[in-house]
VMD Tcl script that draws the C-alpha trace (Angstrom):
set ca {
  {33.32 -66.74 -82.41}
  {35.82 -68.87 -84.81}
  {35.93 -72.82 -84.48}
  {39.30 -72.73 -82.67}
  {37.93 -70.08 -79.66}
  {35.06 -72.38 -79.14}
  {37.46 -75.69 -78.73}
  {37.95 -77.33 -75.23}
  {41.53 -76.17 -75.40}
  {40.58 -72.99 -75.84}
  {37.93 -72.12 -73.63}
  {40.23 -74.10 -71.10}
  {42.84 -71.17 -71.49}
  {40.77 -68.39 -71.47}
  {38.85 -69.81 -68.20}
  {42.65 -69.64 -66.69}
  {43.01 -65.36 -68.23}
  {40.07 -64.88 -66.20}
  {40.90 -66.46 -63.25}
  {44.28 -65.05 -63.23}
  {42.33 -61.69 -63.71}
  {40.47 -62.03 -60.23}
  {44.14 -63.30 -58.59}
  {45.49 -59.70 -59.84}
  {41.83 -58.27 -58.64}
  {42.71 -59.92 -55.55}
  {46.08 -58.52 -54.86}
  {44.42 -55.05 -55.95}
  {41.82 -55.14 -53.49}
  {44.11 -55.81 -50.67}
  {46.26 -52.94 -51.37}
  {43.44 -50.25 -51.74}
  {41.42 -51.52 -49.10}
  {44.59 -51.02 -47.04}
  {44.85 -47.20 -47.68}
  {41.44 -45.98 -46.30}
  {40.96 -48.67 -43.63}
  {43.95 -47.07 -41.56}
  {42.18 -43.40 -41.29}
  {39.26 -45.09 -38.82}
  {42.24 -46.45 -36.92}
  {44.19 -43.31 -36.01}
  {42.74 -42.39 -33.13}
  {42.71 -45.87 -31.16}
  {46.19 -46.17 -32.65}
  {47.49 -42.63 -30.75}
  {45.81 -44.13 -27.60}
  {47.03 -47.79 -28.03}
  {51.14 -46.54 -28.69}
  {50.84 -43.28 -27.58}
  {51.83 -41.81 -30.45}
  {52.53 -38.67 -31.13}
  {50.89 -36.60 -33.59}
  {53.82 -36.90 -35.97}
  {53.42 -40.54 -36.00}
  {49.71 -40.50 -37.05}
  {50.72 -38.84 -39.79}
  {53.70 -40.70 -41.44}
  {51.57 -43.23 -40.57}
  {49.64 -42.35 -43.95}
  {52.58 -40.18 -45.60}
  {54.97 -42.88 -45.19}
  {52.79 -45.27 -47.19}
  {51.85 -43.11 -49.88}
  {55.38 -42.03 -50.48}
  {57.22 -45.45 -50.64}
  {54.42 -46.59 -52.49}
  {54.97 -43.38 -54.88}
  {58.71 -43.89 -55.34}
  {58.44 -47.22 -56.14}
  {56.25 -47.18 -58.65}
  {58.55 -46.67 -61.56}
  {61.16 -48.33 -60.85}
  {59.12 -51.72 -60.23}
  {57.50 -51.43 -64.17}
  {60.89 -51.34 -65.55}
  {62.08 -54.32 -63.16}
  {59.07 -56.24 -64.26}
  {60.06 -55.51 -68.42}
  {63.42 -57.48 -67.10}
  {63.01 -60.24 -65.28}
  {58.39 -60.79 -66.08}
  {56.21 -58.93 -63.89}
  {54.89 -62.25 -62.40}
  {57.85 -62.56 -60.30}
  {57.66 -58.86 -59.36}
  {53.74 -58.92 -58.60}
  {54.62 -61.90 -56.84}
  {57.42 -60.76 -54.34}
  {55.61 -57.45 -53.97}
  {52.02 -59.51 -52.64}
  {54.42 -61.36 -50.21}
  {56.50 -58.61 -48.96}
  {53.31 -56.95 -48.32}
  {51.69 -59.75 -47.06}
  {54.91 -59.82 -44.32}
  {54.58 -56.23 -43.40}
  {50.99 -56.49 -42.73}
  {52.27 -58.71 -39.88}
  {54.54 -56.50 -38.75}
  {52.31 -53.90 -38.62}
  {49.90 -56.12 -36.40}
  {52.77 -56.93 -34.07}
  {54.27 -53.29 -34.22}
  {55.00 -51.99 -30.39}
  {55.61 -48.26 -30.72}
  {55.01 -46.04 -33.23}
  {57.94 -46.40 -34.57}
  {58.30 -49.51 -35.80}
  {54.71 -48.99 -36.76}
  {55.76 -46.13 -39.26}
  {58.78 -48.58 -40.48}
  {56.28 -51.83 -41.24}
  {53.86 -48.78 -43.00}
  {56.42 -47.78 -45.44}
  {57.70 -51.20 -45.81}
  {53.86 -52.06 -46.69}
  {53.85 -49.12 -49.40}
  {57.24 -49.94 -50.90}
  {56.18 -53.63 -51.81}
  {52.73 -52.42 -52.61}
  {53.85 -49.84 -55.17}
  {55.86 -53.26 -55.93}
  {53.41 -55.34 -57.14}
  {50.96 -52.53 -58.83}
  {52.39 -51.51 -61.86}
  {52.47 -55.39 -62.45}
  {48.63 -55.60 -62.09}
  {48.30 -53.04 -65.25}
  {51.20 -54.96 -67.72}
  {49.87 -58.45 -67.10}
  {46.24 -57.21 -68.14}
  {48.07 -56.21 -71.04}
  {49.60 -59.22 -71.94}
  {47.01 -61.46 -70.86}
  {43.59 -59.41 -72.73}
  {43.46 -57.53 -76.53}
  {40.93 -55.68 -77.86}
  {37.27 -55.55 -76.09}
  {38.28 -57.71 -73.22}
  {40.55 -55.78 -72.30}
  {38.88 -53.54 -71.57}
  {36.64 -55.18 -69.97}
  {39.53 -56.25 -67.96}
  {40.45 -52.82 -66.90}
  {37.05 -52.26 -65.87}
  {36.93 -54.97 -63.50}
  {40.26 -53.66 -61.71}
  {38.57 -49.95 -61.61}
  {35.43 -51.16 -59.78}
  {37.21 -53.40 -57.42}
  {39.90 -50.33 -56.81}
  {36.38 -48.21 -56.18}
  {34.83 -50.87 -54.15}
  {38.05 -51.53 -52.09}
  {38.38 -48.32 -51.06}
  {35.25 -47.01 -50.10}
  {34.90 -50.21 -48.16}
  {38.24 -49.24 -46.21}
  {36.71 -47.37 -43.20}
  {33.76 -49.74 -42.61}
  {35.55 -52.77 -42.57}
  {38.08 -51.00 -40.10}
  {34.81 -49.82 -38.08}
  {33.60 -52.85 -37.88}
  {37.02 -54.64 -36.98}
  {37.92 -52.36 -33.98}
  {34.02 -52.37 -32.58}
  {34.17 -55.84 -32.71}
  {37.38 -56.38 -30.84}
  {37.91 -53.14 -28.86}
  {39.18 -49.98 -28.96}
  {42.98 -51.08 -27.08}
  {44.21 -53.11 -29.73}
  {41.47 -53.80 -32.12}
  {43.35 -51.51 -34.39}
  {45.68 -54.44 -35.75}
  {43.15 -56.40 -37.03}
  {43.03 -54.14 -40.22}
  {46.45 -55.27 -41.00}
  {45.95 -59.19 -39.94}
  {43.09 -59.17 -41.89}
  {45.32 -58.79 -44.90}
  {47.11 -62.15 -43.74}
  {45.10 -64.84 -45.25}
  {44.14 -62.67 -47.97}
  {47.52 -62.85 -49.32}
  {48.42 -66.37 -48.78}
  {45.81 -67.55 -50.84}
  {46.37 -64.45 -53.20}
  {50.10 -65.51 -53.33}
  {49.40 -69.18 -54.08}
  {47.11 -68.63 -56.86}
  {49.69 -66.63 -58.46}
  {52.17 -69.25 -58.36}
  {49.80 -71.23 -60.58}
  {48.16 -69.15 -62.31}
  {49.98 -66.11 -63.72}
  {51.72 -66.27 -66.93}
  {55.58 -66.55 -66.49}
  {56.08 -63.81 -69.76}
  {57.18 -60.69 -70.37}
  {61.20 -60.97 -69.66}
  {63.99 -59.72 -71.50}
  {62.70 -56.54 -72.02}
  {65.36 -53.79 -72.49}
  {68.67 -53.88 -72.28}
  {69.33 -50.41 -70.36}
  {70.20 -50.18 -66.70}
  {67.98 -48.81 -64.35}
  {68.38 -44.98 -62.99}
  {69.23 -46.13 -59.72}
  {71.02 -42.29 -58.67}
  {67.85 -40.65 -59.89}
  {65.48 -42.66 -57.67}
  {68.03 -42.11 -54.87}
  {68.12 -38.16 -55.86}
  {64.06 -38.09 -55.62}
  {63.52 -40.38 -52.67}
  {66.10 -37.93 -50.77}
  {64.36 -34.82 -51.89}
  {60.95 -35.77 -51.32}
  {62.08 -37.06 -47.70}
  {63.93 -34.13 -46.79}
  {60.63 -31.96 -47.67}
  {57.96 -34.32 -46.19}
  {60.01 -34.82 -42.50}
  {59.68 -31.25 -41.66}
  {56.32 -30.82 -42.75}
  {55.13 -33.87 -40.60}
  {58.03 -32.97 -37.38}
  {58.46 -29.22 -37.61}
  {54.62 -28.26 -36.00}
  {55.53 -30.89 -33.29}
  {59.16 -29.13 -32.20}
  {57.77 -26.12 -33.01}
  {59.99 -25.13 -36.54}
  {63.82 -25.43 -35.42}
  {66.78 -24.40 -37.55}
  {66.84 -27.88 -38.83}
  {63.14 -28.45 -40.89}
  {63.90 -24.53 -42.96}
  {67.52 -26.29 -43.49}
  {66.08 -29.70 -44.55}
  {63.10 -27.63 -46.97}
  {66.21 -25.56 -48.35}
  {67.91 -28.78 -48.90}
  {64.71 -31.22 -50.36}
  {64.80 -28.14 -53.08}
  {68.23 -28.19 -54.02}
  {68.27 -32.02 -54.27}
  {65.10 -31.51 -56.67}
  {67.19 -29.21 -58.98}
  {70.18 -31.68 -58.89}
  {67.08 -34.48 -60.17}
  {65.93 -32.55 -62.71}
  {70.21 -32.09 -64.09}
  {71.05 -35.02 -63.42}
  {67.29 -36.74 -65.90}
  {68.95 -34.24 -68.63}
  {72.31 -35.77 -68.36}
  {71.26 -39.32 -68.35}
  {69.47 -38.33 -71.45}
  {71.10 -37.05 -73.05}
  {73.78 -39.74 -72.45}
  {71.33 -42.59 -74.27}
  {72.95 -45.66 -72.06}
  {70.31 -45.65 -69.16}
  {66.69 -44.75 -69.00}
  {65.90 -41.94 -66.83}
  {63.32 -42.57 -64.15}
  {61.80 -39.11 -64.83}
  {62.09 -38.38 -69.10}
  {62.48 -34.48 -69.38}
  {61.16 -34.73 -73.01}
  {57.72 -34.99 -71.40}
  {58.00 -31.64 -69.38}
  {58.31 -29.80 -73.06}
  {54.98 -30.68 -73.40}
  {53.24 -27.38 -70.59}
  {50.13 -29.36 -70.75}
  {51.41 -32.50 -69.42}
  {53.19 -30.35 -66.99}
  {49.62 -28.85 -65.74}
  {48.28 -32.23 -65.68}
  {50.86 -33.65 -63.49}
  {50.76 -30.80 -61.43}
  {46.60 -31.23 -60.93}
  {47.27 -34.78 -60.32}
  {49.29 -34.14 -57.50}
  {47.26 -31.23 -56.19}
  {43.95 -33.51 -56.80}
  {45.05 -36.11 -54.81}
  {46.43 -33.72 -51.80}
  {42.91 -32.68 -51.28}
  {40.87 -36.01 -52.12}
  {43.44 -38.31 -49.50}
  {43.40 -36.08 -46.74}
  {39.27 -35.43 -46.36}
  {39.05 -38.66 -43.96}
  {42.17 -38.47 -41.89}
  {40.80 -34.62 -40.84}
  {37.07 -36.38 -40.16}
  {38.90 -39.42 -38.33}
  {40.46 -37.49 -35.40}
  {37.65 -35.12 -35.11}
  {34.90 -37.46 -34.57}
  {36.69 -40.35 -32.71}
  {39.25 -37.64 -30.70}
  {36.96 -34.63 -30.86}
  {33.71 -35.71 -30.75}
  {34.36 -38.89 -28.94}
  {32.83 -41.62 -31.32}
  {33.58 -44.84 -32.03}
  {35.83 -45.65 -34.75}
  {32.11 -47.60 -36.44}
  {30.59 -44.81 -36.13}
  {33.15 -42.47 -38.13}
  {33.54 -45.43 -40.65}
  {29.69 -44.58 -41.59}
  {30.49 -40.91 -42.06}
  {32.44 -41.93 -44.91}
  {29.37 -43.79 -46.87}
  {28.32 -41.13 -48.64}
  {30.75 -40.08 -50.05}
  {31.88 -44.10 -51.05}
  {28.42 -44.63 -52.90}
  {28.81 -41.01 -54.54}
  {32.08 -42.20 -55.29}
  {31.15 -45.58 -56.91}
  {28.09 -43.70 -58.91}
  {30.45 -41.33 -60.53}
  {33.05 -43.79 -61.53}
  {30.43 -45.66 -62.90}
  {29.17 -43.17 -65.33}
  {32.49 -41.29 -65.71}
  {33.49 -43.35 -69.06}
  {30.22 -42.76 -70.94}
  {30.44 -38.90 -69.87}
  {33.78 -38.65 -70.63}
  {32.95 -40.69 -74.35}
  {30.45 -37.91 -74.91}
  {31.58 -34.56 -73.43}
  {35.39 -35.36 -72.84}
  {36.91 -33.07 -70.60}
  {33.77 -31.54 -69.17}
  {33.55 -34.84 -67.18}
  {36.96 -33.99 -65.55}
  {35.86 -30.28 -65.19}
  {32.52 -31.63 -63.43}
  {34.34 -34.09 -61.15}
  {36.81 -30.93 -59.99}
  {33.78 -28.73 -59.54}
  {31.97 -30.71 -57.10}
  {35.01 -32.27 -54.84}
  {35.70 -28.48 -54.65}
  {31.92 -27.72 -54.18}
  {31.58 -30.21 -51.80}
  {34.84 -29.87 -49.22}
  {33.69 -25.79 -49.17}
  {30.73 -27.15 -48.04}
  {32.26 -29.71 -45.71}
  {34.27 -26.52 -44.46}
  {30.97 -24.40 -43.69}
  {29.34 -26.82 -41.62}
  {32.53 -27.98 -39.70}
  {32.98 -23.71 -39.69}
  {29.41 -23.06 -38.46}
  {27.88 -26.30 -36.50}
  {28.74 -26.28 -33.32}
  {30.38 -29.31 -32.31}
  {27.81 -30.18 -29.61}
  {25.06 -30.85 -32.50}
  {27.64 -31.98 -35.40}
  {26.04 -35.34 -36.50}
  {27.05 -37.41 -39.89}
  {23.32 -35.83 -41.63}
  {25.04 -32.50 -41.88}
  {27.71 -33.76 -43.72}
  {25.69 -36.22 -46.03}
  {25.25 -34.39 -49.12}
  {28.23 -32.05 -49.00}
  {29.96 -35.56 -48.80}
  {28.02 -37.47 -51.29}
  {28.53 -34.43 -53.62}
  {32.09 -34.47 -53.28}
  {32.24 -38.37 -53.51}
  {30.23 -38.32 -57.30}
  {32.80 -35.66 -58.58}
  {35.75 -37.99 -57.03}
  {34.67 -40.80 -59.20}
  {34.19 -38.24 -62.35}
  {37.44 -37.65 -62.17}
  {39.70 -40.50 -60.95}
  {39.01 -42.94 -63.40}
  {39.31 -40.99 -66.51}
  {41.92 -38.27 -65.29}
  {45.23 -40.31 -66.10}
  {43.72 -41.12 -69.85}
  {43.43 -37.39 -70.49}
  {47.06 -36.40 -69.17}
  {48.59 -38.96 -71.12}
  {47.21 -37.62 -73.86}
  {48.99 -34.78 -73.56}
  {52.34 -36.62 -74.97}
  {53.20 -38.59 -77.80}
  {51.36 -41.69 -77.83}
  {54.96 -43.06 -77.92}
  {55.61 -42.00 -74.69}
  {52.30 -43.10 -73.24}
  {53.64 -46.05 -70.93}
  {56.43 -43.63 -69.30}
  {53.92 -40.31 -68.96}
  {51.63 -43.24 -67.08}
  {54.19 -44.25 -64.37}
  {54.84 -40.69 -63.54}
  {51.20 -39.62 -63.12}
  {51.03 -42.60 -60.92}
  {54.10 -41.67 -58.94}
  {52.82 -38.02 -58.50}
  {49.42 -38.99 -57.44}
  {51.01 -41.12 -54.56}
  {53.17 -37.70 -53.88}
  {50.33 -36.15 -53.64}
  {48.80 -37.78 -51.84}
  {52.13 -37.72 -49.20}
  {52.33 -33.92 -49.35}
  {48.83 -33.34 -48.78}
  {48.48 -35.57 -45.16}
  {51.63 -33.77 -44.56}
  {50.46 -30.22 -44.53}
  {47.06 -30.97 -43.27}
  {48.24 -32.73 -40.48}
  {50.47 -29.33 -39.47}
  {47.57 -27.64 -39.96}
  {45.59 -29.78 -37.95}
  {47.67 -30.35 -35.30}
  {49.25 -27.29 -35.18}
  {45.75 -25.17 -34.63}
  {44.98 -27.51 -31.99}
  {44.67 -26.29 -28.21}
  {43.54 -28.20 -25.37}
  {45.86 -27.75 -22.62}
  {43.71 -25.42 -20.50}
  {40.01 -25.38 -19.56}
  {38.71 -25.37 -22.91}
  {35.55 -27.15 -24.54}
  {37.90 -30.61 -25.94}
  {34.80 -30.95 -28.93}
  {35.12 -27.32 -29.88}
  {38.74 -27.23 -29.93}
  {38.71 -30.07 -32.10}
  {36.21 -29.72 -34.39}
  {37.70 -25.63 -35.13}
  {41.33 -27.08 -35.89}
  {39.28 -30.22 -38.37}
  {37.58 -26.82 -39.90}
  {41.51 -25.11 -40.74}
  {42.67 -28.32 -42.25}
  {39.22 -28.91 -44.19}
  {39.82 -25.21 -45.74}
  {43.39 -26.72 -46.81}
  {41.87 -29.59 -48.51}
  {39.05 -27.20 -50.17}
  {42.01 -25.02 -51.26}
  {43.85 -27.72 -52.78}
  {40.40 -28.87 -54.53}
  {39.70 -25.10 -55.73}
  {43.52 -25.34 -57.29}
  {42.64 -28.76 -58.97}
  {39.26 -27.49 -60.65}
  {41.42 -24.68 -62.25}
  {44.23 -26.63 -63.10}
  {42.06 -29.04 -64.90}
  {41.44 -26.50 -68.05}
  {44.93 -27.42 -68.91}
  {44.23 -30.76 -70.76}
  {42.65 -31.69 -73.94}
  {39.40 -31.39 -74.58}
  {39.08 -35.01 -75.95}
  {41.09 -38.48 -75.99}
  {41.77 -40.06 -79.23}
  {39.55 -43.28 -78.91}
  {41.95 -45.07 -80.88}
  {44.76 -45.10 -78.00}
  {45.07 -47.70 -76.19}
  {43.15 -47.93 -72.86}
  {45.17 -46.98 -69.68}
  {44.76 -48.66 -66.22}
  {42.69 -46.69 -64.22}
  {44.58 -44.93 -61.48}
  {43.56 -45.43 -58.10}
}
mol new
graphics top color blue
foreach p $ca { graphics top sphere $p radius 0.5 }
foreach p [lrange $ca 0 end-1] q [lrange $ca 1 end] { graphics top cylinder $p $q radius 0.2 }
display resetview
């Protein structure tokens, strides 16, 4: 340590990095803890607004895909005008449509305070990462990075006990808006602290306007795909969802021509750089990365419904299915670094091999139990084993597919891996909510618990499939990571 670290004046100012650290950790928390502690919810939320099927599941697409979209865009507004001011109007935007959430009526305007939620919380994310940045060098750092992974780990396997615990303890009729009040005080004081304590730096970055007509372009595809996926089981496929898929496709292509234009143009940066798709391994890495997270996000909305609609639990009780797979989860992200120092990609290829392992298995015994004696102990270790290859992989996987590209183009490769996780994650509660729903049948005599627990089995072979499709996608990246680049925010 030199004589000017150790002065007052000094030690005063890096007390103030740290603490501004755990005001980012903060705002982290809030937002991960906010996308698992909704699956426990579903079911008392159908019963409480009546909502349809449909609903349950923009509920979680809707999130994940304003949060998605916005993730881009917000990193290059924070290089403008200082990612303080962005990480703070994203915490109170968020903070705001917590509350509506809470005071939401119908479904509707639940779904319209959800993707209000995920637009400011993609907001205020990519600020998290370029503060640490600014704020930490060298070996703090990344120690600073680590922090944020374990409280992103923490946060979310936390998600569907807290929301257990919230609904038990206030009832099943509107218990269920708790989990968003609860995120009330949270981000006062979160918002507060920020105010004082985050650095005001980091504007004037570059000159170049903002692809505004590309962000439009991919927002309108992606919406035109995902509303037919979620609608078209419930009105049984009209003329309009094959229209709107033709459509979401063609406004894809007219994406993709219009990122080479702006390109090649030079006035504007592109949301999307094209440059990074001639690159086929970063193009199989950003392809796992959405298929990864397809499978890994839609395990607990399938297990939700089944055991709170199915199998007639309380929304506690199928918060605590979820444990295992949390602690395997937190185990495996805390050895995934040192594996991935010393093997490199086999830690990746390990992580994909037991999610996959494990939601097969999950499939079996939702496949072969009958529902009468399916308990949480049957799906312990098929859980636990899927939750230890989840952490393998998460928190090393975006490190490895930005290797893929120039370290030059490192920072822009990162916001789209972020983007298409968040996609993925969209897509995948999309289709295994058709599947779900769509395989469901109780309108006659029929045994409700069998019914239930056969459709959870056709959407858990989805989710395996998508798993299966990551483990052999994941042969595509390097074998090792340069040490020498510089550390990337884990992803969550």
């Amino acid at each position: 340590m030199t004589a000017l670290a150790s002065t007052p004046t000094a030690l005063q100012g890096d007390r103030r990095r740290w603490l501004a650290l755990a005001v980012l950790i903060l705002g982290v928390a809030m937002g991960m803890l906010d996308t698992t502690i909704v699956n426990v919810a579903l079911p008392t939320i159908r019963t409480s607004l009546d909502a349809s099927e449909a609903t349950l599941s923009w509920i979680i697409s809707g999130y994940a895909l304003a949060y998605g979209l916005i993730l881009i865009p917000a990193g290059r507004i924070g290089d403008r005008i200082g990612h303080k001011w962005v990480f703070l109007v994203g915490l109170a935007g968020f903070t705001v449509a917590s509350l509506a959430c809470g005071l939401a009526a119908d479904g509707t305007a639940l779904v319209v305070a959800r993707v209000a939620q995920g637009l400011f919380g993609g907001l205020f994310f990519p600020p998290v990462t370029a503060l640490i940045q600014l704020m930490f060098a060298g070996r703090d750092r990344g120690k600073a990075f680590a922090v944020m992974g374990a409280a992103i780990g923490v946060s979310t396997a936390l998600g569907p006990i807290v929301g257990g615990l919230l609904i038990e303890a206030l009832g099943d009729t509107d218990g269920w808006r708790s989990i968003f009040f609860v995120n009330l005080p949270i981000g006062v004081v979160a918002v507060v602290a920020a105010l004082l304590l985050l650095p005001g730096g980091a504007e004037g970055g570059e000159a170049r306007g903002a692809d505004w007509f590309g962000f439009v372009l991919l927002a309108g595809a992606l919406v035109a795909i995902l509303v037919p996926l979620i609608q078209g089981q419930d009105e049984d496929w009209p003329l309009w969802t094959w229209l709107s898929l033709a459509g979401g496709v063609v406004l894809v292509v007219l994406f993709a021509v219009w990122e080479v234009v702006l390109t090649r143009r030079g006035r504007t940066t592109p949301l999307v750089p094209p440059h990074l798709f001639s690159h086929p391994a970063f193009t199989g890495g950003v392809v796992l990365a959405l298929v990864y997270f397809a499978a890994f996000t839609s395990i607990f909305f399938t297990i939700s419904i089944l055991w709170q609609s199915g199998l007639g639990h309380t929304a506690l009780e199928s918060g605590l299915v979820s444990i295992p797979f949390a602690l395997g989860s937190i185990v495996g992200a805390s050895q995934s670094d040192r594996i991935a120092h010393r093997f490199g990609r086999t830690a990746l290829v390990l992580g994909t091999a037991l999610v996959a392992l494990g939601l097969v298995a999950v499939w079996l015994v939702l496949l072969l139990v009958p529902a009468a004696d399916l308990t949480n102990w049957e799906l312990l270790a098929p859980l636990a084993v899927a939750g230890v290859g989840s952490g393998l992989f998460i928190a090393p996987n975006a490190q490895f597919i930005v290797a893929t590209v120039d370290r030059t183009e490192a920072g822009a490769a990162s916001g789209v891996i972020g983007t298409m996780q968040r996609i993925g994650s969209a897509i995948g509660i999309a289709v295994i909510g058709s599947v779900f729903f769509g395989t469901l049948d109780i309108s006659g005599p029929t045994d409700v618990a069998a019914s239930f627990a056969e459709s959870a089995a056709h959407a858990m072979l989805v989710s395996a499939v998508f798993a299966v499709a990551a483990f052999a996608l994941v042969f595509v990246l390097p074998k090792r990571v340069s040490h020498g680049a510089p550390p990337q925010a884990p992803s969550e």
